[in-house]
C-alpha positions as CSV (number, residue, x, y, z in Angstrom):
1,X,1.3,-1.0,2.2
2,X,-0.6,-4.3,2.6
3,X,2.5,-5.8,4.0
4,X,2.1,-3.5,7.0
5,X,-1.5,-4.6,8.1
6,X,-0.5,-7.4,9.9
7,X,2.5,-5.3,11.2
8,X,-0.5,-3.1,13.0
9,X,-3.1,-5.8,13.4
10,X,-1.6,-8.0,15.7
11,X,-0.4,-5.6,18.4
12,X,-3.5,-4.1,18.1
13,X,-5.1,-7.3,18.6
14,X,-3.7,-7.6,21.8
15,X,-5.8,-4.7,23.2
16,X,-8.3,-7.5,23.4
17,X,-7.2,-10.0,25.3
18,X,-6.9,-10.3,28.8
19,X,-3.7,-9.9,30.8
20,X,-3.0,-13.3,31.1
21,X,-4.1,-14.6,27.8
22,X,-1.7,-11.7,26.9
23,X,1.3,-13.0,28.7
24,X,0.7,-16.7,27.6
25,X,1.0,-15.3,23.7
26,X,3.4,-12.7,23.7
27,X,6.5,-14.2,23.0
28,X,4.6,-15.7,19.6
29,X,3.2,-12.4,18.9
30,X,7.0,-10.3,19.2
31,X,8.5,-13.2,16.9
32,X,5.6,-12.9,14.7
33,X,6.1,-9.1,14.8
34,X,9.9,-9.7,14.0
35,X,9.3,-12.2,11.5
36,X,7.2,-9.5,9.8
37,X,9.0,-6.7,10.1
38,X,11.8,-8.6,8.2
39,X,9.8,-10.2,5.5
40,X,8.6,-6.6,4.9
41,X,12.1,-5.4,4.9
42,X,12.8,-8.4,2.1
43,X,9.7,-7.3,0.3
44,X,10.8,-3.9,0.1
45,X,14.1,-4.6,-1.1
46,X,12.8,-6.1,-3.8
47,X,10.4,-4.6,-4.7
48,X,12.9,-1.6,-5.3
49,X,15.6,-4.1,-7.3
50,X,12.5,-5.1,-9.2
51,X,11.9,-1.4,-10.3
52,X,15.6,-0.4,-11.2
53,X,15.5,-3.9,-13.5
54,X,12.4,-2.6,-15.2
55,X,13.8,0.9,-15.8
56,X,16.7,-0.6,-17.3
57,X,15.2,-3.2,-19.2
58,X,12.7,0.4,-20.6
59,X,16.0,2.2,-21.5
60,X,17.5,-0.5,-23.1
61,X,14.3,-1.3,-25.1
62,X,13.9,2.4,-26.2
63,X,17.0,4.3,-26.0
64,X,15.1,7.2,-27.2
65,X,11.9,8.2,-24.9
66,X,9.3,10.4,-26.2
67,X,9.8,13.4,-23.9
């Protein structure tokens, strides 16, 4: 979730500019966008790996839950 804000910050940022301060930034701001959107993609990724390791690494540890 936090790896989203700037995902929705910055274009909404861009409501506040002018016209022509917007067209001097916005090719920084769609690669930052796209930079973004990947790293969160990356982040995501493995932050799911992460999970099925530590679900693993649980059943190994105790075979036997407590259900």
């Amino acid at each position: 979730m936090a790896a989203s804000v700037p995902l929705i910050g910055v274009p909404v940022g861009l409501m506040f500019l002018t016209p022509h301060q917007q067209h001097t930034v916005i090719g920084s701001i769609v690669a930052l966008c796209v930079g973004g959107f990947f790293a969160f993609a990356v982040a995501l990724a493995t932050f799911y790996a992460l999970q099925r390791d530590l679900e693993a690494l649980d059943h190994i540890v105790d075979p036997h839950p407590h259900s």
